[in-house]
C-alpha positions, 0 to 999 in steps of 0.5 A: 500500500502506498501511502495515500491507501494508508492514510485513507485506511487509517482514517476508516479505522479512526471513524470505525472505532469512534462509531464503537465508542458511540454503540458502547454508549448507546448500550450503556445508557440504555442500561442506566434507563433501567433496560437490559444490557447485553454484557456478552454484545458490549464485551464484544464492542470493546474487543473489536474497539482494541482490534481496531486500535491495533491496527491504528496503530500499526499504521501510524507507525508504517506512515511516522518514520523512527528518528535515530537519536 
């Protein structure tokens, strides 16, 4: 991938992760209003959200060069 691809990706991940934050929230308040929280959904939200976070930053590093101090 060139990097114009990585950054477009990079950017699809961020939105992906932010939409997760949003459903993660949604759960829980939904929860606080005295519905039913699915704890098994909500552990696999979070599960995803660190996947994703990975990802992220695999390419943020491929994209950021190292400085030799």
């Amino acid at each position: 991938m060139n990097e114009q691809e990585l950054r477009k990706r990079l950017e699809a991940l961020r939105s992906e992760h932010r939409d997760l934050d949003v459903a993660i929230a949604a759960l829980r308040d939904a929860g606080d209003r005295g519905g039913f929280v699915d704890q098994l959904q909500v552990a696999r939200l979070k599960k995803r959200k660190l996947q994703l976070k990975d990802r992220i930053c695999v390419i943020e590093d491929n994209l950021i060069p190292d400085i030799i101090a």
